[in-house]
Structure formats: structure tokens, C-alpha cells
N, C-alpha and C positions, 0 to 999 in steps of 0.2 A: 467646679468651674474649670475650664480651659487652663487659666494659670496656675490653678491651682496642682492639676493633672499634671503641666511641664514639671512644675518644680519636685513633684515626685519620682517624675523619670528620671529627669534629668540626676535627683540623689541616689537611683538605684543604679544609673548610668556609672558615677562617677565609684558607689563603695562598690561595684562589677571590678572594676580598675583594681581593688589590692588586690584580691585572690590571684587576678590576670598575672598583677605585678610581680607576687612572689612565686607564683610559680616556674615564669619564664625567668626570673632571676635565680629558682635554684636548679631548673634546669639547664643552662647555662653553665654554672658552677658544675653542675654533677657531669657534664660534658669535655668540660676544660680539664676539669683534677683525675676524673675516671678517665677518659678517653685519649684528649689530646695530649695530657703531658706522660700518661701510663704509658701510651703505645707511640705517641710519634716524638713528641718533645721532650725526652723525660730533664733535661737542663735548659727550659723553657724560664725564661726573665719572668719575674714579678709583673714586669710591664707589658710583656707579651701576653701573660697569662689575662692579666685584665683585657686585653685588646681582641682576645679570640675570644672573652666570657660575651664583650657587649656584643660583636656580632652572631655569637651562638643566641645569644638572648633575642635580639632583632629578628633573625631566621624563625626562631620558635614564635615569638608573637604575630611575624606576619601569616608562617605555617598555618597557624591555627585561625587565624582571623579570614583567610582565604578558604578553610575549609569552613565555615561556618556559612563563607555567601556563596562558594558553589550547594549546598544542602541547605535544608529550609531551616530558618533560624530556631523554629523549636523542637532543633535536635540537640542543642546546646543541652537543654534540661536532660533530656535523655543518656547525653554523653554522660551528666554527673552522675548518675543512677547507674548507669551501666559501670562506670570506673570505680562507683564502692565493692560493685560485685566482682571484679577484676582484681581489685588493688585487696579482696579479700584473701584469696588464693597466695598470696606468698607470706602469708602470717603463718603458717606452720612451717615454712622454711627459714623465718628470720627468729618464731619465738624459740624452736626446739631448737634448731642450730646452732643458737647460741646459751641455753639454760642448758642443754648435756647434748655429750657426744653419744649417747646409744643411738639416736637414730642416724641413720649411713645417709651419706651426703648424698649419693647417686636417687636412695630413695625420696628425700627430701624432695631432688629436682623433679623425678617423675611427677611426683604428687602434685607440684605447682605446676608441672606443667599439662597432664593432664586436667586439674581442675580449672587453667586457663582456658583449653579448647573446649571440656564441656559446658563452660558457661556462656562460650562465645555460642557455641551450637547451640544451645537453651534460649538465649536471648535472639538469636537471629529468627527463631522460630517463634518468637512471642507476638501478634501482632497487637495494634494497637486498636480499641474496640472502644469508641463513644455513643454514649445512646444506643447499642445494639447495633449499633453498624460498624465494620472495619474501614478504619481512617489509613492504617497503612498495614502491610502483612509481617515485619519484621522489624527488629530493635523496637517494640511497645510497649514494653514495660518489664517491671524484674520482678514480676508474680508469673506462678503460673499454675494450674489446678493439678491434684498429685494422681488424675488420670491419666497425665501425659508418661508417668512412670508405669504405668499398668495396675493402679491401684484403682480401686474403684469408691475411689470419691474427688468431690467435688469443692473441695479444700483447698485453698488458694496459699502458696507457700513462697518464701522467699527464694529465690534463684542461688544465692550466692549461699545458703546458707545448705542445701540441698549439695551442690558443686563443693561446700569444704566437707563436708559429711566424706564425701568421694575424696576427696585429696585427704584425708588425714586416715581411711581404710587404705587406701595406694602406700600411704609412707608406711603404715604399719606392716602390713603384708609384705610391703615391699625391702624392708629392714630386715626383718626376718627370713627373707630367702638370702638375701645379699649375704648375712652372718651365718646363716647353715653354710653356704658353700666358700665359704671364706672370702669374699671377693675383695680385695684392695680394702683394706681396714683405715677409718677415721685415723688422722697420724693430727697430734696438738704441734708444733712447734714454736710454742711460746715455751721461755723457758725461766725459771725462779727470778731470776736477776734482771728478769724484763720489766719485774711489778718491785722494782729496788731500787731508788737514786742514793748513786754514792756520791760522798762528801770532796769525793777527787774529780768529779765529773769535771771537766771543763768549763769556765765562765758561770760556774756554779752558785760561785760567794759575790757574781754581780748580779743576783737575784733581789736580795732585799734593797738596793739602788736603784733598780729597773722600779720596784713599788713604787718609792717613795717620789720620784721622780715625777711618775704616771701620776700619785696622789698631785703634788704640789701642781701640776697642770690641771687636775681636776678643780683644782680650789679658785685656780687663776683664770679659768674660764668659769666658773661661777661666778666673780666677779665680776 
């Protein structure tokens, strides 16, 4: 029935709203503490900082809600399909980057950044194909058959998965020419005493007060 239909939209309407919510809440955040206080405010207030978080936040949800009604609304699904295959590409820079230094930082970025542009190139050439007929010729999907590589078949493969295959050959290859010729070597500049609090630290011994403090208001707004 008719109402019955609203009430369904209307709940996929509203649980749309977290994802929306958190996203543009932590892009905001990641725009305020990465951007605006790194490069322009670096003695930016507490209060400033929230004050440029809301409007960064506002900018991005109108950004996005603007591009969604200039392009047809079901590009939205495709944008999420297309952003796993995107947001694949810098896993071999965030996981090896950080588990060991052997692989060279220069290479890391190639590899993400090449596996960025040939997925953007893969997907832009994917058209979208219902019932045998082409509904649109680009961004349709994140399959695509592995005769587009020059193989000869007819085996439909993951986009993203093809595209790290290539970024994680880049980093390798590319590691190992970087250290044959020496080029600018990984440097750690953490140092022993970074992963050490000492007992002199300043306002140190008002730690267990700060606890208990935080406790005793936890119990009092339980109440």
C-alpha cells in the first residue's frame, strides 16, 4: 500500500542521514586539524577550531547534495562502488607504511597514485549495460571482462582488485630501483623516549584526579 511504501522511504530516507552525518562530520574535522590549523592557524582557539569544523561541514554536505541534483540521482550508488575501488588504492600505502620501512615512501606514492588514475581510466570506460542495451557509456559499473587487458576471455573481474594487483607491482619495482640507486633513504625520526612517560613530566601526578573526577560525574549524571 501507498503508506505503507512512505513509511519505508521515508526510514531509508532518514538511516541515509548517518553515513551522510558522519562523513561530513569527519571531513570537516579532517579539514580543520589537517588543513586549516596545519597551514594557516597553527595557534587557532578551541573555539575557532569548532567554528570553521561547522562550516567546513555545511560546505561539504551542501557540495555533495548539489552534485547529486546537477547528475541523475542514481549516480549516488555508483559513486559508492566507484569510492571502494578508489579508497582501495592507498591500502598499500597506509598498511606497508606503517608495518616496515623497506618499502621507500616515493614508491609507496607512485603505486597509489598510479593505481588511482588507472582505475579512474577503467571505470570511466565501463559503460553501464541493462537488458543488452547501453544505458550510459561511462562510470557503469566496477566489473569488467579481462579482454579489456588483452586476454582472451570473457571473465568479468573486479576493477579495483586488477588496479592494486598494478599499485602493489609499482611499489615493488619501484622500491627496489629507488634502493639500488640510493635515492633519499626512509629516515624514522621517532625517537626511544617518545614511546616513555616520565614520572617528572609535568601535571603528571594530576592524572589520577582528572580519573576520578571524570568518574564521580559519570555516576552523577547516571543519576
Amino acid at each position: 500500500p501507498a503508506w505503507s511504501a512512505g513509511i519505508a522511504y521515508a526510514t531509508i530516507a532518514v538511516a541515509a542521514l548517518i553515513p551522510a552525518a558522519i562523513t561530513s562530520i569527519g571531513a570537516a574535522n579532517l579539514f580543520t586539524r589537517a588543513i586549516y590549523v596545519e597551514y594557516f592557524r597553527p595557534r587557532a582557539s578551541a573555539g575557532e577550531e569548532a567554528r570553521i569544523s561547522r562550516w567546513a561541514s555545511l560546505l561539504a554536505t551542501s557540495a555533495a547534495a548539489g552534485f547529486l541534483l546537477v547528475l541523475t540521482p542514481s549516480i549516488s550508488l555508483d559513486l559508492q562502488t566507484i569510492g571502494g575501488v578508489l579508497i582501495l588504492q592507498i591500502l598499500p600505502t597506509v598498511f606497508f607504511g606503517l608495518l616496515t620501512g623497506w618499502f621507500h615512501r616515493w614508491a609507496l606514492m607512485f603505486g597509489m597514485l598510479g593505481g588511482l588514475g588507472w582505475s579512474l581510466y577503467l571505470l570511466y570506460g565501463t559503460p553501464r549495460v541493462f537488458g543488452g542495451v547501453v544505458m550510459a557509456e561511462h562510470f557503469g559499473g566496477v566489473t569488467m571482462p579481462l579482454s579489456r587487458l588483452g586476454l582472451s576471455s570473457e571473465v568479468n573481474v573486479y576493477i579495483g582488485l586488477v588496479t592494486l594487483a598494478a599499485n602493489l607491482l609499482v611499489v615493488i619495482v619501484a622500491t627496489a630501483i629507488l634502493k639500488l640507486v640510493h635515492a633519499s633513504p626512509n629516515l624514522d625520526h621517532t625517537r626511544s623516549e617518545d614511546y616513555v612517560l616520565n614520572a617528572d613530566v609535568e601535571r603528571i601526578d594530576e592524572t589520577p584526579d582528572l580519573l576520578e573526577v571524570a568518574r564521580r560525574n559519570a555516576v552523577h549524571a547516571q543519576r
